[in-house]
N, C-alpha and C positions, 0 to 999 in steps of 0.2 A: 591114407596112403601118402601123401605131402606132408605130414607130421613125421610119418615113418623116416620117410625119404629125407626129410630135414634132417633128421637128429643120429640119419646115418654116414651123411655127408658133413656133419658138424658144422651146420649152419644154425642160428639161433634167430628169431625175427626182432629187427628193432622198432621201438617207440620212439616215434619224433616227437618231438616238441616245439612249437613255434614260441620264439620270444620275443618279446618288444623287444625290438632295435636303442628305441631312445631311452638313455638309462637316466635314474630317478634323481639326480644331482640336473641335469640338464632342464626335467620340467620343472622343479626349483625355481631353477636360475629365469626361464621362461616368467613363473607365475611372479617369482621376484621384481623382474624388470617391468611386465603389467603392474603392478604395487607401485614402482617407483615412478610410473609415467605424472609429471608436472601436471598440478592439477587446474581451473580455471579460476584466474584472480576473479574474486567476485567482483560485481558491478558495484555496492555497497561500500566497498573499497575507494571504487573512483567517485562516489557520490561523497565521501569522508576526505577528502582530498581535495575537490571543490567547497565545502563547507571551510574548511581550514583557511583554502586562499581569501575565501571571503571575509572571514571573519579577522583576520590578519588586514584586509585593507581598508573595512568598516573601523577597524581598531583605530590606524594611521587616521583614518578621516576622523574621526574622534576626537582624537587627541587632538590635533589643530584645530578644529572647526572652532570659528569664531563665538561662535552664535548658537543657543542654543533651543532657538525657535524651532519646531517642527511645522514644515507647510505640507499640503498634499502632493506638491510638486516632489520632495525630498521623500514622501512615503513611498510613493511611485518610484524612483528609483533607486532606492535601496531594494525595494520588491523584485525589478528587475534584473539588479546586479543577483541576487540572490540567485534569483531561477537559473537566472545564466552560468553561474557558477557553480551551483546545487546539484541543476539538473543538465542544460545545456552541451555543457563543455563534458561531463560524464558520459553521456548520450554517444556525443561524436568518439569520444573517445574508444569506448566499449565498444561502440558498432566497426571501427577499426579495427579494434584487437579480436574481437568475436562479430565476422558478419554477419552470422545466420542468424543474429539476434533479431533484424529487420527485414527476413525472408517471410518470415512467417506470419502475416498480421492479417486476421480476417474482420473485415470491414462487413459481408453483408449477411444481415440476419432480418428477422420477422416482424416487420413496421408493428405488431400490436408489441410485441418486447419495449421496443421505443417508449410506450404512451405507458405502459407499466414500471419502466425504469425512472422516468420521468413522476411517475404519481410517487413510487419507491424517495426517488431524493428529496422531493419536498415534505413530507411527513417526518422522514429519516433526521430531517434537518429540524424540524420544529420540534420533536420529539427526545433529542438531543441539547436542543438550546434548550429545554424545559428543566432536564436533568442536570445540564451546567451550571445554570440559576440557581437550583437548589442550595446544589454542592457551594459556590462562590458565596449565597447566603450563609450557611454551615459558616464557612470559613471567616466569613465576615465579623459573624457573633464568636468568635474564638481570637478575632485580633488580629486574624494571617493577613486577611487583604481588606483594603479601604474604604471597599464599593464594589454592588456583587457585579456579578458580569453578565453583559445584554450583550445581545447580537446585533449583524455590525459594528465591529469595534473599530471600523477605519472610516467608517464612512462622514463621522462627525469633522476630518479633516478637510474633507472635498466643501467647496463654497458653491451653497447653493444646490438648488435641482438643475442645473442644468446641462444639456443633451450631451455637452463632448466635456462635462467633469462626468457622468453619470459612464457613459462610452468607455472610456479609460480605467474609471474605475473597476468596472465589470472584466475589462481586457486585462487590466494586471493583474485582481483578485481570484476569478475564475474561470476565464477562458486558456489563457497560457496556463496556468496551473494545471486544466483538466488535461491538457495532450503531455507536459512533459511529464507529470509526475505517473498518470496509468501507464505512459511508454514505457518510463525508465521504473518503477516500481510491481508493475504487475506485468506489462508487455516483457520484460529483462529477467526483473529479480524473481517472477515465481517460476516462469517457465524452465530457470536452471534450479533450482530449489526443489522443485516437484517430485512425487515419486509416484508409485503406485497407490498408494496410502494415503490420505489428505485428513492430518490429524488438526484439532483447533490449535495445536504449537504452531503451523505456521500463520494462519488467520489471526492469531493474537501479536505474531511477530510480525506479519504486515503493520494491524492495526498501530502496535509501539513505534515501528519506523516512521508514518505517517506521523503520527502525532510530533515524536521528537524532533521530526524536521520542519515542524510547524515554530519551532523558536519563541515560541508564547504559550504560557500559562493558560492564560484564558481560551486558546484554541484547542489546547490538551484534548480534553475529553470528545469534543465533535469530531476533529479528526481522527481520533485512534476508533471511534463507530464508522469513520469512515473510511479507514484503510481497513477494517474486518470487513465491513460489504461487500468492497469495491474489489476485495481478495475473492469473494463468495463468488460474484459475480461472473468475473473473469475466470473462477476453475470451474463455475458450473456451464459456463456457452464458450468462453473460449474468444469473445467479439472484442475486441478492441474498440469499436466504435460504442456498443452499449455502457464501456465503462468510462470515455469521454462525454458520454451523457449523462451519465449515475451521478458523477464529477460536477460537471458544471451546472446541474440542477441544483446538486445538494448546496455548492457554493453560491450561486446565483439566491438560493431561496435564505441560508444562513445568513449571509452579508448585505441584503439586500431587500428581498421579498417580504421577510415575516417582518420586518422594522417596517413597513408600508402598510399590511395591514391590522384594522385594528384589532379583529379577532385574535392575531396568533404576537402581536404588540403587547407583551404581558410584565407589568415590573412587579416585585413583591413590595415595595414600599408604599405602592397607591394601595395594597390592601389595609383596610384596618377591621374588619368584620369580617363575617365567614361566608354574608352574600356577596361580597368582592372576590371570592374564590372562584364564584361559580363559573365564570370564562373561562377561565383555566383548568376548570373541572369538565367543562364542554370541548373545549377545546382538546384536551389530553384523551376524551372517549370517542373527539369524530376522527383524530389521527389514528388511532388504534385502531377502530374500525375500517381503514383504509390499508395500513399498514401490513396488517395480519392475511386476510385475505389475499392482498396483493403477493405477499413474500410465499404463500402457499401454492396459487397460479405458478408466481417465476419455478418454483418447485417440482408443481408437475409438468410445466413444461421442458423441462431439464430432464432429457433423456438418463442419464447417468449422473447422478447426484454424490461426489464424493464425501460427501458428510456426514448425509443418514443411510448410506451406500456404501460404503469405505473396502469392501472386498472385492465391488467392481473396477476394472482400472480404464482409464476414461483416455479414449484412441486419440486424442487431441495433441496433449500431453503426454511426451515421454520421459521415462527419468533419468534424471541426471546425477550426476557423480557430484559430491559435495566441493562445494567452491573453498577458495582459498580465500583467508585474512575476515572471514563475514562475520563472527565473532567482535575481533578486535577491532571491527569498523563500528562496529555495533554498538560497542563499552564507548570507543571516540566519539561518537556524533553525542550518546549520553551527557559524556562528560564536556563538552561543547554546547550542549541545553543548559546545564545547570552553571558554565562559567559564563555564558549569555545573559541568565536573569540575574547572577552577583553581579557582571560589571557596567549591562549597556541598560 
């Protein structure tokens, strides 16, 4: 009857259509201007920028210095110009420009982690100065270098055993070391780096940044084991405090401990038979048997493990948007390693 009555009255019924209002030039311009937003100078950046300064006033001291005696006095502070410039003045700087980089810093975790990060750096360490010896032996019977490389390589400076050359030495080598470089390298540099995903590109990219900012050959190889760890570490718990331990064990026990005793005191020149190996053969199976075990614990005690876990995303960390200049800091600090060993 209403159909009738419509189409006697010549009425016809309409179809509405609702339209988006916001026309498609406009969310463009919206998704454009997200695209365009300034992205964050990476920390990496300002760490390449204190290397620079430094290496420009070591330069100046260089050139004039009278003298060309090294004391431990002179080791010591070049070490600490370094950190200061390296990491120090980067630190303050970054945490200015980006403050939430020092909101976030968790200090309290599970006293046995302690004793296992702790068992973790000294093996890590011995275990690493085994394979450096190697490799510097290798390179030795090839002509590259002089005389292989033993651990502690600074310590033959400091005079004597005693307490406040011993003190000092430990404070420049690995105590300052372990807070600036886990701050400003894993505290800083991964937590903007990170993503959902945690592939070995950036565990090998920590390991390379550690190592090249290590400025020595002969530290090469321990450090870059021990920016991959120290990277492991910090994306499996997330503690800042475990990895200024991981830190100054490993260094403590490299620079210091295994030159002390005689078990893990290993030169290849005192060998000349194959029963001179067997320390070293002992030595290399009771590490490994600590080692393994221990890094399997830190494992399962890692709620979310992004490595053998890589599809879970771990609530700690979130991701971030790729930083600015991290590349080309990355090539500079390279090429600032390698014009290091040609000129100083």
């Amino acid at each position: 009857m209403n159909k009738e009555k419509g189409q006697e009255n010549g009425i016809r019924p309409i179809k509405i259509r609702i339209v988006n209002p916001t026309p498609k030039s406009e969310k463009n311009n919206k998704n454009g201007e997200t695209d365009k937003k300034p992205r964050t100078i990476s920390f990496l950046f300002f760490v390449m920028l204190g290397c620079l300064s430094f290496f420009l006033i070591y330069g100046i001291y260089t050139y004039f210095r009278e003298t060309s005696v090294t004391t431990w006095k002179l080791i010591v502070l070049i070490n600490l110009f370094f950190l200061f410039f390296s990491y120090g003045l980067p630190i303050l700087f970054y945490s200015a420009y980006r403050s939430e980089s020092i909101n976030d810093i968790n200090w309290k975790t599970k006293p046995i982690l302690f004793i296992l990060i702790l068992l973790l750096g000294f093996v890590t360490a011995n275990l690493l100065n085994i394979f450096n010896s190697l490799i510097s032996l290798l390179l030795q019977k090839l002509n590259f270098i002089h005389s292989t490389w033993t651990e502690a390589p600074y310590i033959d400076y400091f005079i004597g055993n005693s307490f406040s050359h011993i003190l000092i030495y430990l404070l420049v080598l690995c105590f300052i070391p372990a807070f600036l470089q886990e701050f400003g390298l894993r505290q800083i540099l991964i937590k903007r780096n990170f993503g959902s995903k945690v592939e070995f590109k950036l565990l090998l990219t920590q390991g390379l940044i550690t190592a090249l900012l290590s400025f020595n050959p002969q530290l090469f190889i321990p450090t870059f084991g021990l920016g991959i760890l120290s990277s492991y570490i910090f994306i499996s718990f997330g503690h800042y405090s475990l990895n200024v331990v991981f830190h100054f064990c490993f260094c403590f026990s490299y620079h210091y401990l295994l030159s002390k005793i005689e078990l893990f005191n290993f030169t290849f020149s005192r060998a000349s038979s194959l029963s001179d190996y067997f320390p070293l053969i002992l030595n290399v199976l009771l590490s490994l048997c600590i080692f393994l075990p221990v890094l399997i614990i830190i494992e399962q005690m890692t709620t979310v493990n992004p490595i053998w876990k890589s599809d879970n995303k771990i609530s700690l960390l979130k991701k971030m948007r790729s930083e600015r200049f991290f590349s080309p800091s990355l090539l500079l600090i390279g090429i600032f390693y390698i014009a290091s060993l040609l000129l100083f």
